[in-house]
N, C-alpha and C positions, 0 to 999 in steps of 0.2 A: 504493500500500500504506500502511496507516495505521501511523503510528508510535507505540506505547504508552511510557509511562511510569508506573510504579507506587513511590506514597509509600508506604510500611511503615513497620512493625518486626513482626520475627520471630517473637513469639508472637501477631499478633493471627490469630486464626481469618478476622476479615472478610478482612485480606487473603490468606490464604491461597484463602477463595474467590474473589476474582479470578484471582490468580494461576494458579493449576490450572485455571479455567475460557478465560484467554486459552491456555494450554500444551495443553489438551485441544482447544481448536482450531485448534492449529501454529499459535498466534502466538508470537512472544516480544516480550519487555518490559523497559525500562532501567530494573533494582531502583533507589529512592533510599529509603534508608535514613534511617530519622525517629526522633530521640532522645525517643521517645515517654517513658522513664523519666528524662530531665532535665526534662522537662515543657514542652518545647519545642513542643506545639501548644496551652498554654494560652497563651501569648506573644502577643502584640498585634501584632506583629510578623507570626508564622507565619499567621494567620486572617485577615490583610487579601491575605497574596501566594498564600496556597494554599485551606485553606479557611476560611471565614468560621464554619464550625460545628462548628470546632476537634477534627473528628474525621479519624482514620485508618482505611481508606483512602482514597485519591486516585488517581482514574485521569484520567492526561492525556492525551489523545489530539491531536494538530497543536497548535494553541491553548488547548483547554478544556479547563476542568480538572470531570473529574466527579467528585458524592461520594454514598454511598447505597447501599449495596451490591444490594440486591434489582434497584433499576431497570439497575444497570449490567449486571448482569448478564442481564434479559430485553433489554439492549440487545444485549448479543453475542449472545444466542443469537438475536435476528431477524438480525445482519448475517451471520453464520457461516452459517444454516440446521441450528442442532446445538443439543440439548438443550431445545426450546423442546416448549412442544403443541403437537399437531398437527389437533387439530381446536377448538371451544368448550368440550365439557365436559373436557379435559386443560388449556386454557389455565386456566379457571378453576379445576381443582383445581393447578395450580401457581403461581396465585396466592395459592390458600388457605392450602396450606403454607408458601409464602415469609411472609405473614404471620403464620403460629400461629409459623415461626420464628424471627419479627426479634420477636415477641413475648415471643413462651416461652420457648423451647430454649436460642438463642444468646444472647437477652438477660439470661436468670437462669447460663446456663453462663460465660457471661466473666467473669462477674461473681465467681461463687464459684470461679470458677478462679484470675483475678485474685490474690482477696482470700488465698487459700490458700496459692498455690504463690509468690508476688510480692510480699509484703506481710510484714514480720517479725512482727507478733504482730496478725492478724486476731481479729475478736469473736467468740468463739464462738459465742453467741447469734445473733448474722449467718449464719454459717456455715454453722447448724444448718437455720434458717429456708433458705436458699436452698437446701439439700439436701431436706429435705422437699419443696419446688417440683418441682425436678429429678427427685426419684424420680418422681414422678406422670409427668411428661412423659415422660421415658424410659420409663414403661411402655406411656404412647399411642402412642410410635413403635413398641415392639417390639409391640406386638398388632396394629399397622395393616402390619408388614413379618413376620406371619407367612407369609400368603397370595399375596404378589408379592413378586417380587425388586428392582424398586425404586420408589418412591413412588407414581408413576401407573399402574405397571404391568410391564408387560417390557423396557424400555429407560428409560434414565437421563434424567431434566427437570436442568435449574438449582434443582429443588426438590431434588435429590438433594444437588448440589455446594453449596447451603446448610447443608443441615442436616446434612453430614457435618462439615463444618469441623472446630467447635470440640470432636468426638471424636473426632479423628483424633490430636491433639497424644500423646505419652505422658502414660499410664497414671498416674505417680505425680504429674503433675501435678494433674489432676483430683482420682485418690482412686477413679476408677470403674473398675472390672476388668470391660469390658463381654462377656467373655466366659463370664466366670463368673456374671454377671448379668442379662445383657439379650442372648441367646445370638440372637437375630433381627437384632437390630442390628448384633451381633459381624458376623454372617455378611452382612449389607447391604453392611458397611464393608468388607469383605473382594473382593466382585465388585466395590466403587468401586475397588478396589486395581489389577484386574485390566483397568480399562481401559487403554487404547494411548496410552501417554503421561505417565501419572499419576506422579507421584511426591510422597512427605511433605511435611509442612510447613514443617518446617527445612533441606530439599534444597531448595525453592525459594525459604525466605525467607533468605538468607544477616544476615551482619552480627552486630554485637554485640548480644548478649542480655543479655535484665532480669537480676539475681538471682535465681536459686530458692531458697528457705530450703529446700524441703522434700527 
């Protein structure tokens, strides 16, 4: 049985997608908790013993240590047989999404989440700019999650447990009331709720948390 270990902190969405996606496959995993708000992974130190490319998360598995969220995750879902496509044109649309995600969604959403809810006096002008991105993408997801209930279809990919992630955190975090707004995605996030096993992102990322101003 393989032994997991996952580096965090509590508010990153990445790791919350790990996490939920080993818990979704009855695995579990030894939380280690990363003082990502002392800045402890920009350290010379943290990047030569853990990752070299000074981000979180880290999943350890016996020896190695992985980093990358997308790949690790089509790594579990080949070793589990859960979440993966299941034929070419599902692998390939769940590759698609994982990258419009690591592109778009999560990468403009940490980011003005971050800067928002983390940060004592974020730019406005930043702020604005990343919310105009945001809205657009939030509207691709919700027109694309009118007609299925989840990404490729009827049953949940790793494209799903991607791009739920970083809107799954509360509401006042973000800023976005996605029920009041993006009522497709509300209701996406809601059957992600409802699978066997799941739970929030602060029930499985324990530990000290950043500051929120907001």
């Amino acid at each position: 049985m393989t032994t997991y270990r996952l580096h965090y902190f509590p508010e990153s969405g990445n790791s919350y997608k790990l996490a939920l996606m080993l818990t979704l496959c009855g695995q579990t995993f030894d939380p280690v908790w990363t003082d990502f708000g002392g800045g402890v992974t920009r350290t010379t130190e943290w990047r030569a013993t853990v990752n070299a490319m000074g981000e979180i998360p880290v999943l350890e598995e016996g020896g190695q240590r992985l980093t990358q969220t997308a790949p690790i995750l089509l790594r579990l879902a080949d070793r589990y047989g859960r979440f993966g496509g299941q034929n070419d044109a599902e692998r390939f649309e769940v590759l698609r999404w994982l990258f419009w995600d690591n592109h778009k969604l999560t990468g403009y959403m940490a980011t003005y989440r971050y800067l928002r809810a983390f940060t004592p006096s974020p730019d406005a002008a930043v702020l604005a700019f990343l919310r105009r991105r945001l809205d657009d993408f939030l509207g691709i997801l919700n027109g694309h999650l009118q007609d299925r209930a989840f990404m490729i279809g009827d049953r949940p990919t790793v494209a799903d447990i991607s791009l739920m992630a970083y809107l799954s955190f509360p509401k006042h975090e973000s800023g976005y009331d996605l029920a009041a707004t993006h009522a497709g995605v509300d209701a996406w996030l809601g059957r992600i709720s409802e699978l066997p096993g799941w739970r929030s992102p602060y029930d499985l990322l324990p530990g000290k948390r950043l500051n929120c101003y907001i």
